[in-house]
Steps between C-alpha positions, in 0.01 A plus 500: 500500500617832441579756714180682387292230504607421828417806666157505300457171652619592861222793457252304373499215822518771699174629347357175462523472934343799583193465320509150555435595857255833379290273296492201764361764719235633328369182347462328853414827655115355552693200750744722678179731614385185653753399611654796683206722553205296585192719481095433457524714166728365274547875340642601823794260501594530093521886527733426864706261233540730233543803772819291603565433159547927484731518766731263338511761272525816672848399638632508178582834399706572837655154473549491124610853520794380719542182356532688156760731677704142596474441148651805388811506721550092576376368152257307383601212634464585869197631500336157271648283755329663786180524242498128451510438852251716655261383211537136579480527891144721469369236240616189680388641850096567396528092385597457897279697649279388763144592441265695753346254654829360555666777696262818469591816432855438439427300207347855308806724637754214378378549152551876485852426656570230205323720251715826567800216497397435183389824346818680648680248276292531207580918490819483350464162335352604185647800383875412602463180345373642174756763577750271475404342195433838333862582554651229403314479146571649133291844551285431164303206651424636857161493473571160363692408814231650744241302314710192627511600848093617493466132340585363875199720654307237264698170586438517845169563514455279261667203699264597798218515318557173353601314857166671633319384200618103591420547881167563359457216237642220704407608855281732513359832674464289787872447545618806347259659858663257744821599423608369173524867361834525721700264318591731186624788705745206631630480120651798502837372607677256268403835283655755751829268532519481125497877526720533731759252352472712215519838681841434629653396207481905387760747505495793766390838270473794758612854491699369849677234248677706292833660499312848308545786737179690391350178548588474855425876541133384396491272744574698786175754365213462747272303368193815482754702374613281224115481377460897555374553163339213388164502670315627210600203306401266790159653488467480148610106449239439786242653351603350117513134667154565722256324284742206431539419825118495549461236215840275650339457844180434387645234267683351803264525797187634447292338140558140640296581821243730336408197282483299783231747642291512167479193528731280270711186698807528629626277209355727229638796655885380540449362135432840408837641709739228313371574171494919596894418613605280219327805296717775649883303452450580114364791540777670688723373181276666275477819729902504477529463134237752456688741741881409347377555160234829522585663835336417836283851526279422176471137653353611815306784379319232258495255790325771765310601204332114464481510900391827546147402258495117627501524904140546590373245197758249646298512794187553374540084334666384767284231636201520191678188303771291484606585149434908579638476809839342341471787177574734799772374692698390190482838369620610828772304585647532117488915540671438842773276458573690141541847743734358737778509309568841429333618804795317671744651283350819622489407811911402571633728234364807539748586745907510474658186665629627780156521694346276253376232765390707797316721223340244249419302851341798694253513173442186431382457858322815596269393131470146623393591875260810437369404164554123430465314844164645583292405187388173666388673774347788289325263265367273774354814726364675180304162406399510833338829542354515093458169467675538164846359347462788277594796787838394507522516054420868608785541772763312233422651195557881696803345577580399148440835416741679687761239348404587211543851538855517636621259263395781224612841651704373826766201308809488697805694321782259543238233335502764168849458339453192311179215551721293743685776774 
């Protein structure tokens, strides 16, 4: 393997873990309710799941901000060592855990504690793993590359979805309830050692490992000094990514369930996730291609265009057939995975190297926490009170909107020169 393919590879399993564990999550979210908040009103426990399933995410941006800071001054290998880790112990420990009735309330507060494990691993996984394949790629096929590494936000929930899909088959919703739905999250570590085999095979790349003196000067910057400057382009990649992150998580952890509540098995619905998964690994190829070959801002204005019309229809045939119902999510999950390329480029390489991870990770994470992480819980409350799938098409396609927008009259500079940097 080549020294590129390796670190598109190394990026990729990283990818592959974390929304292994994301997807694992949200497709068994209806047995964790039960079995760590047991409540009359089976509402009541989901929306404590997928509250939980927030805070995992709200530690990010501090911790991926710092992580990303780790990255910039001890390399990228450092920093996807201690990724892999922290991933694998959160995953591994919810497979563990004792249930309430086991040992009460600790059982809930252990799964925030192995959740922010988790999701304080997952801030800086991402976008210094795609970081590090970006930069060690020919600069005409980045998109290209960051298709690759979006391609393992697609494998992993793909494998979960298909080991949830067998639990189902062969043993049923009965066993799945009784405890059966632990034994993926306990799969996460032949993955996680793989990783980590892998991890510290790679070469130490930090401003604090070279013999440049202006490097070393950079290093010694403050770290809210050294992004003095580049706020506005924070903002603006937050805002550009917004809608895309709204269509990723509902991908991962929110249609499966929603199915589930309209009405279709548990089978039919983790059918549907494999084949939306499988879906969304060629799709990030295409999305690359696309991006490599025509620039990634007419890509994602045409993308948020399609979104932008799409969102509240989606909804609207969610749930009315099998075959509209299908129509929708396709069409969804191929203008999703087709963004995520060149939103990543955007995302890592709007900024210079030098604060490239804490940047591109503060970002990343502030989008995913504020914007991305709460559309379960958005979707689920605004069924609630309108009794309507369609209220949350209304909330996304706003969203879309404002992606839209900035990806028109707001496109990063440094993304300008050329279709690739």
């Amino acid at each position: 393997m080549s020294g590129h393919g390796r670190s598109v590879f190394v990026a990729v399993l990283g990818n592959t873990i974390e929304y292994f564990d994301v997807t694992l999550y949200g497709l068994f979210a209806v047995f964790i309710s039960k079995a760590f908040f047991p409540s009359e009103k089976a509402l009541t426990g989901l929306l404590a799941t997928y509250a939980i399933f927030i805070i995992s995410y709200a530690v990010r941006p501090v911790a991926g901000l710092l992580l990303g800071r780790l990255a910039d001054l001890r390399g990228h290998r450092f920093v996807l060592v201690l990724t892999i880790n922290l991933m694998t112990l959160g995953t591994f420990g919810i497979g563990l855990l004792p249930s309430y009735q086991s040992i009460g309330i600790v059982a809930p507060l252990m799964l925030v504690i192995l959740r922010t494990i988790q999701g304080i691993g997952a801030s800086a996984e991402y976008t210094v793993a795609t970081s590090y394949a970006l930069e060690n790629g020919p600069t005409e096929r980045r998109n290209t590359a960051a298709g690759w590494s979006n391609a393992g936000a697609n494998v992993g929930p793909m494998i979960a979805s298909a080991i949830a899909m067998t639990l189902a088959l062969t043993l049923g919703d009965e066993f799945i309830a009784k405890g059966g739905w632990r034994a993926p999250f306990l799969l996460s570590v032949p993955m996680g050692l793989l990783a980590f085999y892998l991890r510290r095979q790679m070469v130490d790349d930090g401003l604090l490992h070279t013999h440049s003196k202006s490097d070393l000067r950079r290093a010694r910057i403050p770290l809210f000094v050294a992004l003095r400057g580049h706020w506005s382009t924070v903002a603006t990649v937050i805002a550009m990514c917004a809608g895309q992150r709204i269509g990723g998580i509902c991908i991962q952890a929110y249609f499966v369930t929603a199915l589930i509540r309209l009405g279709y098995s548990g089978a039919v619905a983790m059918l549907v996730s494999i084949a939306l998964f499988a879906l969304g690994i060629p799709a990030c190829w295409i999305g690359g291609r696309l991006a490599d070959r025509f620039g990634g801002r007419p890509v994602q204005i045409g993308g948020f265009g399609i979104y932008t019309v799409l969102a509240v229809p989606l909804f609207m045939v969610m749930g009315v057939s099998v075959p509209l119902t299908m129509v929708g999510l396709f069409v969804c999950t191929m203008v999703n995975n087709i963004l995520a390329p060149p939103l990543s480029l955007a995302v890592i390489m709007s900024f210079p190297r030098e604060i490239r991870g804490a940047a591109s990770a503060l970002n990343f994470n502030i989008g995913t926490a504020l914007i991305g992480s709460t559309a379960p819980l958005i979707a689920t409350s605004l069924d609630a009170l309108t009794g309507s799938e369609a209220a949350f098409g209304w909330y996304w396609a706003a969203i879309c909107l404002v992606s839209l927008l900035t990806a028109v009259f707001a496109y990063p500079e440094r993304l300008m020169g050329s279709k690739t940097d």
